[in-house]
N, C-alpha and C positions, 0 to 999 in steps of 0.2 A: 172664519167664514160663517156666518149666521144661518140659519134655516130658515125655509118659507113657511109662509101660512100654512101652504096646503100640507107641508111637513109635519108639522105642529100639529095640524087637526088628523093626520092617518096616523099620528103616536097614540092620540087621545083615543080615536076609536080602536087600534088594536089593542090599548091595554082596554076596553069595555069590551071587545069578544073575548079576549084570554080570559078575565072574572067570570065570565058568562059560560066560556069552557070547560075553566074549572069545577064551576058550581056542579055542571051536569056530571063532569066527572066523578066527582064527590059523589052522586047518588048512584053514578052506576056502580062504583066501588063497592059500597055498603051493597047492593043488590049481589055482586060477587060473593061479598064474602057471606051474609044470610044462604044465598045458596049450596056454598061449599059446607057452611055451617050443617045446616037440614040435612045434607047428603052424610056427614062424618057422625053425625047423631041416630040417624037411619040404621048405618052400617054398625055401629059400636053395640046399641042395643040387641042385633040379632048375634054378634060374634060372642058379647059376652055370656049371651043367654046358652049358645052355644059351647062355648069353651066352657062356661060352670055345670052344665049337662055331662060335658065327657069327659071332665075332672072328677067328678061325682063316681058316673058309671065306672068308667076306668080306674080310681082309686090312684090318680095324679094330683100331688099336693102342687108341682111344678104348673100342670095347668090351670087347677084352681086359682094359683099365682096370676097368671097370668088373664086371667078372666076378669077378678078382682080389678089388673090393671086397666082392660077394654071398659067397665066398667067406668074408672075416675074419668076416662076419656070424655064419657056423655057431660058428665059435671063440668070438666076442661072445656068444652066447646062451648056451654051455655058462658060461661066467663068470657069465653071468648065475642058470644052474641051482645053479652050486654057491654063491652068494652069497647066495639066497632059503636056501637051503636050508641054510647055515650059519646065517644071522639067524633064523630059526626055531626054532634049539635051546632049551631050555629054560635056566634060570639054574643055574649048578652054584657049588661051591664055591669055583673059581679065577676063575669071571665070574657074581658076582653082582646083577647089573645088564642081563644077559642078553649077546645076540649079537648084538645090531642091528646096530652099525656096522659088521662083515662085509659087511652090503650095501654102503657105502658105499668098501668097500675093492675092489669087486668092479667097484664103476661108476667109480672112480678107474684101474682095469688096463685095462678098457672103455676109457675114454679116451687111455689110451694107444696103446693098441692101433690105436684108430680115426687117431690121428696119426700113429703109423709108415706104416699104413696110405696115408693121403693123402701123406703125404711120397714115399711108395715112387711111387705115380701120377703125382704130378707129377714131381719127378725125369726120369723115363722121358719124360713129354711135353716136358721144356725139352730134353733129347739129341734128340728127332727134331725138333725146331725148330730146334735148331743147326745137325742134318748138314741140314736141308732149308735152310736161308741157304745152308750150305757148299756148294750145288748138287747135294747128294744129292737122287734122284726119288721123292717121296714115292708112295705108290701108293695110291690112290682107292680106297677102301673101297666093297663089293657093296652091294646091295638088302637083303641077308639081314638085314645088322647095322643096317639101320634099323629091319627088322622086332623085331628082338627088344631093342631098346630102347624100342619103343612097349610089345609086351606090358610089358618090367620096371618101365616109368612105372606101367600101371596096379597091378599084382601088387606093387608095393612101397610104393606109395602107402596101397592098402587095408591091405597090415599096420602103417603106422604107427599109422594111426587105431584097427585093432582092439586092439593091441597097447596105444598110450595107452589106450583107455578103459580099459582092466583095469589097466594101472600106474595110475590115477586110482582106480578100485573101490579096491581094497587099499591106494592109498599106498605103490608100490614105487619108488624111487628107482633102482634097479638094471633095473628091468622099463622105467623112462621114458625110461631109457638107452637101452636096446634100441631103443625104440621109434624114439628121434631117429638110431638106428643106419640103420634101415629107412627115414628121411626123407632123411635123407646123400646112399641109397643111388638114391632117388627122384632128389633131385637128381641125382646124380650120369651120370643115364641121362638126367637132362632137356639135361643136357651135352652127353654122347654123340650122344643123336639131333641137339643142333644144330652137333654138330662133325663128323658123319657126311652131314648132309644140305649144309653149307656145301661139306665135301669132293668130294662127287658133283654140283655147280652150278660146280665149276671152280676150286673153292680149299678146293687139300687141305692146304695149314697147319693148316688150324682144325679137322681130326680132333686132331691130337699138342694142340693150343690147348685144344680141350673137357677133353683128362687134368687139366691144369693148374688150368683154372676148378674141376671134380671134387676137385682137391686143396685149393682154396682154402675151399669148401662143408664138406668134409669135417673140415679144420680148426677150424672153426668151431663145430661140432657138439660136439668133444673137449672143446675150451675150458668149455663151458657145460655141456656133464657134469660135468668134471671142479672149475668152480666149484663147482656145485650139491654134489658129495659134500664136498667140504673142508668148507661149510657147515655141515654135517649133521656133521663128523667132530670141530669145534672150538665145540660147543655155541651156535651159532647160534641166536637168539632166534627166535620164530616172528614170522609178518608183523603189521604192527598193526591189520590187520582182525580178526585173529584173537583177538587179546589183547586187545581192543572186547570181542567175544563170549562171551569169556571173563568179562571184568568183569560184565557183563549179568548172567548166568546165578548168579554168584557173590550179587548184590546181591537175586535172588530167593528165596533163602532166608530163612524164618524167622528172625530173631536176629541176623543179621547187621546191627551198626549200617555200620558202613563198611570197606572195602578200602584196610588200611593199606601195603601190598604184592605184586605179583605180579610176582614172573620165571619165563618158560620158555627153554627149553632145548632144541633138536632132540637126537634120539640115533636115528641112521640114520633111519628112517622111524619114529619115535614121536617122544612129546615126553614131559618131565620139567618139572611143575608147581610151583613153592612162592610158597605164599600167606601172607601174614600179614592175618588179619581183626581186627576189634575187635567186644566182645560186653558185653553189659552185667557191669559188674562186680560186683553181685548173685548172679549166676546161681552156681548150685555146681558144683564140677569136674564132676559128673555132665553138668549141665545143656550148662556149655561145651561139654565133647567130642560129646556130639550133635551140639552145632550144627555142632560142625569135619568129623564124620565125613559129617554131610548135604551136606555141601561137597564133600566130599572126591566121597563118592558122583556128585553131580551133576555133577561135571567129570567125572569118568570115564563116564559115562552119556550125557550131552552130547555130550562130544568123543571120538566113537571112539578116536582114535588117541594119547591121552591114556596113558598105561604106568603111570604114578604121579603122585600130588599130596599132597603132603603141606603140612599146614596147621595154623599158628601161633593162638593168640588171645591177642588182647589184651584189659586190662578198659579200658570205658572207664565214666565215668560217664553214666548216662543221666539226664536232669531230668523 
């Protein structure tokens, strides 16, 4: 059975709102994550200034550790500023495909960055573990710097979770970075205060011990950024819940006898659809492409984060 004109013309216009939807979408995203950005730069520059104040005072090499870490964080986010904000550009003539994977290059530097980072921390704690075998007198770290490892538990706790939800909202891979940046950094203090508090109960090894576990945390964090963008950089299929819901959606259309094919494709924080459907062999090229463009439509409509789908038909016979 064919479809009418006026069929035909409310396909055309809701795939011209969906582009129009998206587009705006696109700019609020980037406004999301600049502001999460601004906020997570805010709060790192006054935690660090304060965690290397009462690592200082208090004579805490674990907080100093860990200061150093809030520190990379400010660097982390600026990576983060220019990655959103390069995958946002528009498609030009030399990337016609657009910018996405920018992001994914930006949470690949992240992750480096975040392991130098833990390497530098630990390092520094296996030297004062050495010269403390060697009989050097470690020195008991103050009141102060268990102070300010409790505040940085809390304070960096709450930007992980703020931070995820909004890398979740938009589907920022770069922004999620960040955020398990701000988790590291959690840990990291969750270290400190029990290698500051082990210290001050009469065994001060386990101030330089906490840098160490902080390094190993922090490791860990890199790793599975820096999986997660390689994913996204080497056209990794989506999950198979997803390509479930996919199918689903696809089989409610109109005309569609059956789903002779679907592969996806991550690219940075989108994905790349191709479908091959089967349509009754009857139908005339008019009629087919409808059906394909109604497809096409609904994936993208469907699935936010959806960039392009493009879709084959095949005849089949129907009885």
């Amino acid at each position: 059975m064919g479809c009418t004109n006026q069929e035909k013309q409310n396909v055309t216009k809701n795939n011209t709102i969906g582009k129009d939807m998206r587009n705006a979408e696109g700019n609020g995203d980037q406004k999301i994550a600049m502001r999460v950005s601004g906020i997570s730069i805010a709060v790192n520059l006054l935690l660090s200034v304060g965690k290397l104040l009462a690592g200082i005072i208090a004579h805490s090499g674990a907080m100093i550790s860990d200061a150093v870490h809030s520190a990379s964080d400010v660097l982390s986010t600026v990576i983060v500023i220019i990655g959103v904000r390069l995958s946002g550009k528009k498609s030009d003539k030399e990337h016609q495909y657009g910018h996405e994977r920018l992001e994914c290059v930006s949470s690949i530097l992240l992750a480096g960055l975040l392991l130098l980072t833990g390497a530098g921390i630990g390092m520094s704690g296996v030297e004062k573990i050495i010269a403390g075998r060697a009989g050097e007198k470690l020195v008991i770290p103050g009141a102060l710097a268990l102070a300010a490892a409790v505040v940085s538990i809390i304070v960096k706790e709450w930007m992980f979770w703020y931070t995820r939800a909004a890398a979740k909202k938009i589907n920022s891979g770069a922004l999620m970075a960040d955020a398990w940046h701000h988790r590291s950094d959690s840990l990291s203090s969750v270290g400190s205060f029990a290698g500051i508090l082990g210290a001050r109960l009469g065994y001060p090894i386990l101030d330089p011990l906490a840098s160490v576990v902080i390094c190993l945390f922090i490791a860990k964090a890199a790793v599975d950024i820096f999986r997660d963008a390689v994913d996204k950089m080497v056209d990794h299929s989506c999950d198979e819940k997803t390509e479930t819901s996919m199918k689903e959606e696809i089989e409610t259309v109109p005309g569609v006898e059956r789903i002779d094919l679907l592969k996806t494709r991550l690219f940075g924080s989108k994905i790349y659809v191709d479908i091959e459907i089967a349509a009754d062999e009857n139908l005339s090229l008019e009629d087919a492409h409808a059906i394909a463009e109604q497809v096409h439509h609904t994936m993208e409509e469907k699935f936010q984060n959806v960039k392009h789908c493009m879709v084959h038909v095949n005849p089949v016979r129907v009885s």
